[in-house]
C-alpha positions as CSV (number, residue, x, y, z in Angstrom):
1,X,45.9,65.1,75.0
2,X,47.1,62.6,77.3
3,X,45.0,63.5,79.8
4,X,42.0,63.1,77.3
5,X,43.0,59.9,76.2
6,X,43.7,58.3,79.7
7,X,40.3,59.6,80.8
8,X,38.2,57.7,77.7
9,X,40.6,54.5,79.1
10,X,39.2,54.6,82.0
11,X,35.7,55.1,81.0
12,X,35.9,52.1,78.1
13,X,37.0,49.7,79.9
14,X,37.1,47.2,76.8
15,X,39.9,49.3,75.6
16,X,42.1,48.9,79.0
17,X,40.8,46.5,81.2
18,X,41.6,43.1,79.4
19,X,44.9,44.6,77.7
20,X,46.1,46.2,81.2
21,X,45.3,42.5,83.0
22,X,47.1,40.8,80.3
23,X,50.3,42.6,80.2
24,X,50.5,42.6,84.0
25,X,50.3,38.6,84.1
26,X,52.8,38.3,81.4
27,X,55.0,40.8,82.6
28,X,54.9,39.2,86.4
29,X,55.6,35.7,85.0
30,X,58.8,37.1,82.7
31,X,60.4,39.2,86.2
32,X,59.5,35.3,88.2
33,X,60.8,33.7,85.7
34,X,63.8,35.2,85.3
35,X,64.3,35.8,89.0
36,X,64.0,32.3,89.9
37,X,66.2,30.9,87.1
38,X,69.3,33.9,87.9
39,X,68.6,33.0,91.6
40,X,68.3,29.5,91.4
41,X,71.9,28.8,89.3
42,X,73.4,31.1,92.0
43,X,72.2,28.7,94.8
44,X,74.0,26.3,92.8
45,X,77.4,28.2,92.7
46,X,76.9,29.7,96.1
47,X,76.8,25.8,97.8
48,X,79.6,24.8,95.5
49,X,81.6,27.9,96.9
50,X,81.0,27.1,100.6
51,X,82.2,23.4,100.1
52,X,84.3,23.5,97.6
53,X,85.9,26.5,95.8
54,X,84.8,30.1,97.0
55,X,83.8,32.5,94.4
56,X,87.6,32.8,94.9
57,X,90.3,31.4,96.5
58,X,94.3,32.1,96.6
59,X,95.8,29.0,97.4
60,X,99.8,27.7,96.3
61,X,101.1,27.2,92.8
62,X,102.0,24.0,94.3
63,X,99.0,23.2,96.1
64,X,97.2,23.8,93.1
65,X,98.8,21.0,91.4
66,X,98.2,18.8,94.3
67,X,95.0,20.3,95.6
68,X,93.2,16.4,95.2
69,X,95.2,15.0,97.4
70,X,94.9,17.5,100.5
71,X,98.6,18.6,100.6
72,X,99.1,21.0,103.9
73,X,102.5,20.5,103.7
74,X,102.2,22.9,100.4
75,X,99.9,25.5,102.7
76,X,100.3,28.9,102.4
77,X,101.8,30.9,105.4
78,X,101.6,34.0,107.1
79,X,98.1,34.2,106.3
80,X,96.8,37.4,108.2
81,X,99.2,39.5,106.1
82,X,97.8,37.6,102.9
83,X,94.2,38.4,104.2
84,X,94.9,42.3,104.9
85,X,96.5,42.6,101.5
86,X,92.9,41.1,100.2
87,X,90.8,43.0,101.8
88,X,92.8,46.4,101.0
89,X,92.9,45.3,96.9
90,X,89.2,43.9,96.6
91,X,87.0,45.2,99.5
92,X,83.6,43.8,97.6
93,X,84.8,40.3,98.5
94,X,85.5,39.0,102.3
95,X,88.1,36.6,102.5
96,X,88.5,33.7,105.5
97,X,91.4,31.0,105.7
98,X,90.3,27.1,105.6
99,X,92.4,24.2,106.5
100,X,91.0,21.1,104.5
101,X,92.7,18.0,106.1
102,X,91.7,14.3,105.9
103,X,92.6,10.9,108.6
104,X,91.3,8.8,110.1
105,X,88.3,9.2,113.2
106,X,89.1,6.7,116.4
107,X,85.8,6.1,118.4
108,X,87.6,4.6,122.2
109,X,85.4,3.1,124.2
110,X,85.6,3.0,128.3
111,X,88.7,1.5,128.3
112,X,90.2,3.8,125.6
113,X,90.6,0.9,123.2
114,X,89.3,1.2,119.5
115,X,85.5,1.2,119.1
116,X,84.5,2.4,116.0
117,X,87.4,4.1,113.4
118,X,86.8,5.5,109.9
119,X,88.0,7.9,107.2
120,X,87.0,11.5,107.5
121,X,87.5,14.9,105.9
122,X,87.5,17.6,108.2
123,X,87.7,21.3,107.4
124,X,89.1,24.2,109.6
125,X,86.8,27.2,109.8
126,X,86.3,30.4,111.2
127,X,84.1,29.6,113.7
128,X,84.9,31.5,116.9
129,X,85.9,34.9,115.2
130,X,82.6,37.2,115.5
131,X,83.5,38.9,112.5
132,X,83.4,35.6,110.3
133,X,80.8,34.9,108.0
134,X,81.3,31.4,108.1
135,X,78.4,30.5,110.3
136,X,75.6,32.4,107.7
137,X,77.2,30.7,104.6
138,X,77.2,27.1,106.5
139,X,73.4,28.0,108.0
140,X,74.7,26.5,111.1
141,X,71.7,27.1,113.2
142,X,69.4,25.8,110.6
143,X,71.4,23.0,109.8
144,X,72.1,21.6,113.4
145,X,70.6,18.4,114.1
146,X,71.7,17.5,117.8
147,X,73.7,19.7,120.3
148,X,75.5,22.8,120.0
149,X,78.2,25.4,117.7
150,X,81.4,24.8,118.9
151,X,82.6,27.9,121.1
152,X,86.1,26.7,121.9
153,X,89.4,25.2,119.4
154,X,89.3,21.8,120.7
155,X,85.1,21.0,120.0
156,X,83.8,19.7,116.8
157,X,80.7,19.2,114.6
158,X,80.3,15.6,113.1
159,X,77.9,14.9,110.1
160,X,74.9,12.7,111.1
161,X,75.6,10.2,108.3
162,X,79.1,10.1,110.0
163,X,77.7,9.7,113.6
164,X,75.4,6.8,112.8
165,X,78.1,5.3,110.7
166,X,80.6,5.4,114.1
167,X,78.0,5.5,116.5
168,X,78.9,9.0,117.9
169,X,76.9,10.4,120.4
170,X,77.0,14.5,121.7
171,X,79.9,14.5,124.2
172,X,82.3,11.5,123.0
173,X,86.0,12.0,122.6
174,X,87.0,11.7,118.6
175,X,90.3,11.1,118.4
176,X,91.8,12.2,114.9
177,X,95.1,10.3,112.9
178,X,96.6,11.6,110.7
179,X,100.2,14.0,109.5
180,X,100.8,17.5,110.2
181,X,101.7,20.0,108.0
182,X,105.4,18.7,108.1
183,X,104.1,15.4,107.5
184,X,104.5,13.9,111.4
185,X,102.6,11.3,112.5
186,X,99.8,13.3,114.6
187,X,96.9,12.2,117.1
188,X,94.6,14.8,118.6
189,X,91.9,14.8,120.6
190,X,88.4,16.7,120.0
191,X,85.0,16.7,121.4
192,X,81.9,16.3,120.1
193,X,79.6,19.2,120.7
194,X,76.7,18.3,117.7
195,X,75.8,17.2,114.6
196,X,74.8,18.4,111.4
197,X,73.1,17.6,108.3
198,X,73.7,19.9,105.1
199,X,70.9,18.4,103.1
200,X,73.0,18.8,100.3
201,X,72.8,14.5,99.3
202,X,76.4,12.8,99.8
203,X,78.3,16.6,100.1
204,X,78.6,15.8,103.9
205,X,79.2,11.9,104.3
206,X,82.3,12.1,105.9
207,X,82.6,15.6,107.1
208,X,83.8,17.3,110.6
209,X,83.5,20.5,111.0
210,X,86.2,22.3,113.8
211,X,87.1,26.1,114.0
212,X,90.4,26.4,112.5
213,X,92.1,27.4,115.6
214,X,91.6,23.7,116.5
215,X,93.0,22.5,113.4
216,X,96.3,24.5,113.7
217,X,97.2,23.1,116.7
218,X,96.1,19.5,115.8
219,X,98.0,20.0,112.3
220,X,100.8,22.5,113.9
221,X,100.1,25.0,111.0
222,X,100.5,28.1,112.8
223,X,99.7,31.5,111.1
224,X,98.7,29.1,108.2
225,X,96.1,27.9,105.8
226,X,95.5,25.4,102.7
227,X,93.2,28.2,100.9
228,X,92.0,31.5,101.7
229,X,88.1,31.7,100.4
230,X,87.2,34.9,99.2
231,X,82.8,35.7,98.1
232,X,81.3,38.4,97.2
233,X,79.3,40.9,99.7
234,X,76.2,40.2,98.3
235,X,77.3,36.1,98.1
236,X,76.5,36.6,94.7
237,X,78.3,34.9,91.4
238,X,79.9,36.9,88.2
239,X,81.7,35.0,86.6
240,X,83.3,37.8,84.8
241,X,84.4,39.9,87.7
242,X,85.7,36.9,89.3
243,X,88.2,36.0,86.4
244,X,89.1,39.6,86.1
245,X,89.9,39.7,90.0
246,X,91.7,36.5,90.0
247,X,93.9,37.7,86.4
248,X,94.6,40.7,88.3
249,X,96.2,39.5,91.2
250,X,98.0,36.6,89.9
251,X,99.5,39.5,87.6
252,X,100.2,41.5,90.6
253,X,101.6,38.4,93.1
254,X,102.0,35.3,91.5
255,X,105.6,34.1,90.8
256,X,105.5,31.1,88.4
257,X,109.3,30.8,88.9
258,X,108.2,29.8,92.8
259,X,106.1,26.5,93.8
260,X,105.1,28.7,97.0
261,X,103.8,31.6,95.2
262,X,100.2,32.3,96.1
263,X,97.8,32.0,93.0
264,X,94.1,32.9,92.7
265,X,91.7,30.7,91.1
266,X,87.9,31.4,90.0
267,X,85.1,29.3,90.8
268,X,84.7,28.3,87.2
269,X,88.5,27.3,87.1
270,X,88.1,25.2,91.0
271,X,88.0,22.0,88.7
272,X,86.6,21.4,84.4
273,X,83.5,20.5,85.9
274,X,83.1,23.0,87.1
275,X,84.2,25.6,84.1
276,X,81.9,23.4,81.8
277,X,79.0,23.7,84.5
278,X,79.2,28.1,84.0
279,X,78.8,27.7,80.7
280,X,76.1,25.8,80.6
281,X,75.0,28.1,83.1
282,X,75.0,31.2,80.8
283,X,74.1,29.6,77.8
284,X,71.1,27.7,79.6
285,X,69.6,31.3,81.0
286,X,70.6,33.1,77.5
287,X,68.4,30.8,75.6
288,X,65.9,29.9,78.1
289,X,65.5,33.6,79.3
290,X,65.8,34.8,75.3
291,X,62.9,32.1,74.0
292,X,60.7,33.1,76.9
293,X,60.8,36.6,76.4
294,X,60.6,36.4,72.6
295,X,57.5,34.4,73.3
296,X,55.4,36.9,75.9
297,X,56.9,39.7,73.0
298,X,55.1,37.5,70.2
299,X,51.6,37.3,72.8
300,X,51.7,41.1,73.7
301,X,52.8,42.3,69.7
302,X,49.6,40.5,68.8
303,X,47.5,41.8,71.2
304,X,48.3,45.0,70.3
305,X,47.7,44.6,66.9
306,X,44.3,42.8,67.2
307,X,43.1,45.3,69.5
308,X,43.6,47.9,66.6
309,X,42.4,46.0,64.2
310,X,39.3,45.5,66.2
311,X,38.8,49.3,66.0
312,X,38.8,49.8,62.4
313,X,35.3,50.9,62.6
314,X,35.6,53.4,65.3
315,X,38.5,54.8,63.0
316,X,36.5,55.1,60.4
317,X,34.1,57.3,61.7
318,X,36.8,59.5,63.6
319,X,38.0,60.4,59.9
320,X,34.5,60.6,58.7
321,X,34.1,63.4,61.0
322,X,37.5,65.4,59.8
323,X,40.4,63.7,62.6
324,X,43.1,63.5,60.5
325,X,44.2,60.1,59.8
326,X,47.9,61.3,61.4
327,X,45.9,62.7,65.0
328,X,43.9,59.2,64.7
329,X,47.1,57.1,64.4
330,X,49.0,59.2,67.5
331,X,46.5,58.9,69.7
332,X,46.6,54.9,68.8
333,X,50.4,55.3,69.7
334,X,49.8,57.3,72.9
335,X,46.8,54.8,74.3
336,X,49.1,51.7,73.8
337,X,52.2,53.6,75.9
338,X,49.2,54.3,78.5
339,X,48.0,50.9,78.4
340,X,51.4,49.2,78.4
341,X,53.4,51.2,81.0
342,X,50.4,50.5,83.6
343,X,50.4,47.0,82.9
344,X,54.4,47.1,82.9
345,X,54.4,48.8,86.4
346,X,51.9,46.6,87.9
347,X,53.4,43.5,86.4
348,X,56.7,44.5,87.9
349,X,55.6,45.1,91.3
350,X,53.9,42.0,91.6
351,X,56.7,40.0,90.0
352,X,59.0,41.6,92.5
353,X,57.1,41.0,95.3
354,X,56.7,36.8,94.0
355,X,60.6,37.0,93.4
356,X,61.5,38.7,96.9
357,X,58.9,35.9,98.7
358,X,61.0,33.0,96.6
359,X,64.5,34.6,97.6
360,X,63.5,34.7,101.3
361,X,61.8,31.3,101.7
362,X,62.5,29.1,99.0
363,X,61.1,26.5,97.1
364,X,62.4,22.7,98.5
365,X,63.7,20.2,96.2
366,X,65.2,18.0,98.3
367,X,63.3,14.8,97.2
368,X,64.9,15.7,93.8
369,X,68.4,16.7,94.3
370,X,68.8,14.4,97.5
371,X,71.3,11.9,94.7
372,X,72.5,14.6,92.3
373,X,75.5,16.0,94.2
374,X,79.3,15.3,92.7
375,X,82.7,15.7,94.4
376,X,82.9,19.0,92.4
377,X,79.5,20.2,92.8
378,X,76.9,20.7,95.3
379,X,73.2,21.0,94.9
380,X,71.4,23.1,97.1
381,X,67.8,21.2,98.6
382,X,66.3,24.4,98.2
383,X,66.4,27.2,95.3
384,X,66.2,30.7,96.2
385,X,64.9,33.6,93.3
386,X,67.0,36.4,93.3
387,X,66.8,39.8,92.6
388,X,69.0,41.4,90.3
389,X,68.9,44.8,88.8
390,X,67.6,44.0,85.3
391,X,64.5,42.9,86.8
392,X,63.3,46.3,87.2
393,X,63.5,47.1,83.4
394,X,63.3,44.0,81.4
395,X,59.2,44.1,81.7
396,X,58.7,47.1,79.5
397,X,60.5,45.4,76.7
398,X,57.5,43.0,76.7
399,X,55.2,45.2,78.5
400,X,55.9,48.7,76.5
401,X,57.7,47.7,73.4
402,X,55.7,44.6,71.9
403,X,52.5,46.1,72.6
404,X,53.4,49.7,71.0
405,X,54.9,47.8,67.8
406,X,51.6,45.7,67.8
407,X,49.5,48.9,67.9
408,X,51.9,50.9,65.1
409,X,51.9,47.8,62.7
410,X,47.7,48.0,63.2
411,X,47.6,51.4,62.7
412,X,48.9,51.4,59.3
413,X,45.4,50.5,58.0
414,X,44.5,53.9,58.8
415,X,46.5,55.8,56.0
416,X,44.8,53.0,53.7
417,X,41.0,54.1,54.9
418,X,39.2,55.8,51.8
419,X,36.6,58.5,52.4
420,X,34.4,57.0,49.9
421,X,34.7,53.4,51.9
422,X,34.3,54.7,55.1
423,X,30.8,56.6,53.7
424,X,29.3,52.8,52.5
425,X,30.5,51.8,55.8
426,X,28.7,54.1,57.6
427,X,25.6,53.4,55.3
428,X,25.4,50.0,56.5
């Protein structure tokens, strides 16, 4: 029967054509649409992470506390240990130590006297270690405006708002001020191997970037860290399994009876911006991603049912002939599964395809985000789709399900149809 019925699809194109092409558009825009929203807020949370917070990150009971005001003399120690513990308990995240320090910047000229001198916030890195990460998530090579990665402790990457602002060219001493992690009165030397912009608006307006080697010795925090950042494999956000992660360890490790006691905190609970910002997160692609697809439902529910209303007369003259009005009502059924699992699959594929482009390449914003970044969140210049695993089955609610229920609720005319109607229909 199937077989049958697919056959007099393909010969009537009325029936297929225009129903198959209309279900394929709306299924590709509903996968696109819901690609590019899931992987544009992760673009969001992913620059956030990088800067800011991590997916997670295990810093100090009392570093917490103080976090604002860049307290290394709260850091935790003996990191490595704390790192192999990590990657033991949670191997779906990979964790890397950061040393977040601020001072001031001495620019010397010739005579080693004062040129130009400024505030700046440097972070320590892994930059050197070959099995870091830190490079991809900083998209150092893409991001490089002048000179080189540093490939020794001592050389550092300036911002390029920071280099005009101190006029810093590729190869000048810097000279940082600042405290050590015993809160000593420290100068140290680096040199300036390049210059970066983040394109992430003001995220980067005072920022140097050094391996954290460097920073250990310039900070004499050996073996230590102000937070360990931990993301996911994939670098992408649940915000579920990241507060069950960081409730399990602080059940496991965290001492509230000890100010040193390492604690774990989610990117939603990095800062209340940021908590309020998931939220709106969730409830934005819930009701966004719940209207839309109610909507293409509505469109493909009343396609359905016009197309069977629009067949009331071939129908008729199937039960004219003898088809029983249940055979004539099945095969209506069985045509709309045909028709709406080939428009579903090819609507799929091709939204896919659109999504996969988008999550490769991109779609620049940085006209419109270029003033939107906060201390507590970073806005990416350029969104990314992504694909998740839903995308492969959400069409056929749309696709298979509208259009079926469209077709059934059609259909019901049928058990209505009176022989004696259907003769003066045929009459005329």
């Amino acid at each position: 029967m199937i077989q049958f019925l697919t056959k007099g699809l393909l010969r009537d194109r009325s029936r297929s054509l225009f129903p198959v092409i209309i279900i394929t558009i709306t299924v590709t825009i509903v996968i696109f649409a819901i690609g590019f929203m899931k992987g544009g807020m992760n673009n969001v949370f992913l620059d956030t992470a990088v800067i800011i917070s991590g997916h997670e990150k295990v810093v100090t009971r009392a570093y917490k506390e103080e976090s604002q005001m860049l307290p290394n003399d709260l850091a935790l120690l003996d990191v490595d240990q704390i790192i192999v513990n990590l990657n033991k308990e949670y191997p779906d995240h990979f964790w890397s130590p950061r040393i977040t320090f601020g001072g001031l910047l001495d620019m010397p000229d010739s005579n080693g006297e004062t040129k130009d001198q400024g505030p700046v916030i440097a972070m320590g890195i892994d930059l050197l270690n070959k099995n870091s990460r830190m490079k991809e998530l900083w998209e150092l090579e893409n991001n490089l405006v002048n000179g080189r990665i540093p490939k020794t402790s001592e050389e550092v990457l300036i911002s390029e708002k920071l280099a005009n602002k101190l006029n810093i060219t590729i190869g000048d001493i810097a000279t940082y001020i600042g405290t050590t992690m015993h809160n000593a009165f420290t100068t140290y030397n680096f040199l300036v191997v390049g210059t970066f912009d983040l394109r992430k608006g003001q995220a980067d307006k005072q920022m140097m970037l050094v391996d954290i080697s460097g920073a250990r010795k310039a900070l004499d925090m050996e073996n230590a860290a102000s937070e360990i950042f931990g993301f996911t494999n994939s670098l992408f956000y649940n915000d579920k399994k990241a507060i069950d992660i960081s409730n399990d360890y602080n059940n496991s490790h965290s001492d509230t009876s000890d100010i040193f006691s390492p604690v774990m905190i989610a990117l939603r609970n990095s800062s209340q911006q940021m908590g309020t910002m998931v939220d709106m997160v969730d409830a934005f692609l819930l009701i966004i991603g719940g209207v839309f697809l109610i909507i293409v439902t509505i469109v493909l529910w009343n396609m359905g049912l016009m197309n069977g209303l629009r067949r009331h007369g071939e129908f008729g003259l199937r039960l004219a002939m003898g088809e029983s009005k249940g055979d004539v009502y099945r095969s209506m059924i069985v045509e709309a599964l045909i028709v709406g699992f080939t428009g579903t699959i090819f609507g799929t594929s091709i939204g896919l395809m659109l999504t996969y482009y988008v999550q490769e390449y991109g779609i620049d914003y940085s006209e419109v985000v270029s003033t939107m970044s906060t201390s507590s969140m970073v806005m990416p210049n350029i969104f990314y789709a992504q694909i998740t695993p839903d995308l492969y089955y959400i069409g056929f609610i749309p696709g298979v399900i509208a259009t079926v229920l469209g077709t059934m609720l059609s259909g019901v005319a049928i058990y209505k149809r009176e022989m004696a109607q259907l003769f003066k229909e045929l009459e005329a």
